[in-house]
N, C-alpha and C positions, 0 to 999 in steps of 0.2 A: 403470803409465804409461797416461795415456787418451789414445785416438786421436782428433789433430785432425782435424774435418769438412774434408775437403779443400777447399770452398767457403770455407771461410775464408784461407784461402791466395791463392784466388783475388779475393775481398773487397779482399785486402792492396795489391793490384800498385796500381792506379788511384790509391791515396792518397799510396803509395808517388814514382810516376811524378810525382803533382802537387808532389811536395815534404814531403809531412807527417813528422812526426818518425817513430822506430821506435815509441817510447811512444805519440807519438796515435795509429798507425795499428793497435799492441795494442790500443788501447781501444774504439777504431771498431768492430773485428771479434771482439770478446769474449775474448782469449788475454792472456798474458804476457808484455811487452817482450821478455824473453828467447826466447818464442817465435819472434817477428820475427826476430830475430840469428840464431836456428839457420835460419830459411828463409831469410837473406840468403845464409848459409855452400852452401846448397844448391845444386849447379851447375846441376841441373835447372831452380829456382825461379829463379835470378839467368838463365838463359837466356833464360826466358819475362819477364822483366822488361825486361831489355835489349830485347827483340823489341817489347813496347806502348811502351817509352822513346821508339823507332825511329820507328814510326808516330804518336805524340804529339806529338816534336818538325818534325814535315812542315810547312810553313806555305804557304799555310794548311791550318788545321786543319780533317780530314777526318773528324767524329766518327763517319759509318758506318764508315771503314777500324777505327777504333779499338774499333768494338763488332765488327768481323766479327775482326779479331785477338785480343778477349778471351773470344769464343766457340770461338775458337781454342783460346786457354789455358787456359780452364776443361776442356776436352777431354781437351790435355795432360797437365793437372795430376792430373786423375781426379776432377773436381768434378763432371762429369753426361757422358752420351755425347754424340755430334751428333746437333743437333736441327735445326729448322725454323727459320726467320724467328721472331721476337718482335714480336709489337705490343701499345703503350704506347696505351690511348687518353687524350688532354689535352683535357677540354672546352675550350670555344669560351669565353677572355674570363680563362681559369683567368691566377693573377698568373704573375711568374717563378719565385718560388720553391714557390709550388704544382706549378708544370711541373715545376721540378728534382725536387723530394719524387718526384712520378709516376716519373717516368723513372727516377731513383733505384731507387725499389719494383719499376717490370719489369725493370731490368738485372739488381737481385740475382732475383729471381724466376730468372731466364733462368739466371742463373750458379747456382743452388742444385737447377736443375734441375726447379723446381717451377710451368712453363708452364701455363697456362691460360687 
């Protein structure tokens, strides 16, 4: 049996919380539907998910609670220790979905532990 990168676990939650299927959010993070199911079954995992669920449905939506809860989680989960602040830098003029990409690219960064 190989052992899941625990950062993909933590990958999961955010697509999860947004609605994505169990399939698309296997695909998103490189595992097996099935793997998604054994981490829904997880009480540890379903706890941490319920907890971002919590701070995602706050309105309005408060996207730093929601990164400071998944550096939380990532913690929990045992995807990297605690760390520092994260900064994203987004040139000046960059479109929307260039920013998304970015931010995207430091959140996992931040959650796989690999700051810089």
């Amino acid at each position: 049996m190989t052992r899941i990168d625990p950062a993909k676990r933590v990958d999961a939650i955010l697509p999860l919380v947004a609605g994505q299927s169990q399939r698309a959010v296997a695909e998103s993070v490189g595992v097996h539907p099935s793997t998604v199911r054994g981490w829904l079954k997880d009480p540890l995992f379903t706890k941490e998910l319920a907890r971002v669920q919590e701070v995602a449905a706050r309105r309005p939506l408060d996207a730093e609670a929601v990164l400071a809860v998944m550096d939380e989680v990532a913690v929990r989960l045992g995807a990297r220790s605690a760390g520092g602040p994260v900064v994203v830098s987004i040139p000046a003029g960059a479109s929307a979905g260039r920013r998304r990409r970015l931010l995207a690219r430091g959140i996992a960064r931040a959650v796989e532990g690999g700051l810089r």
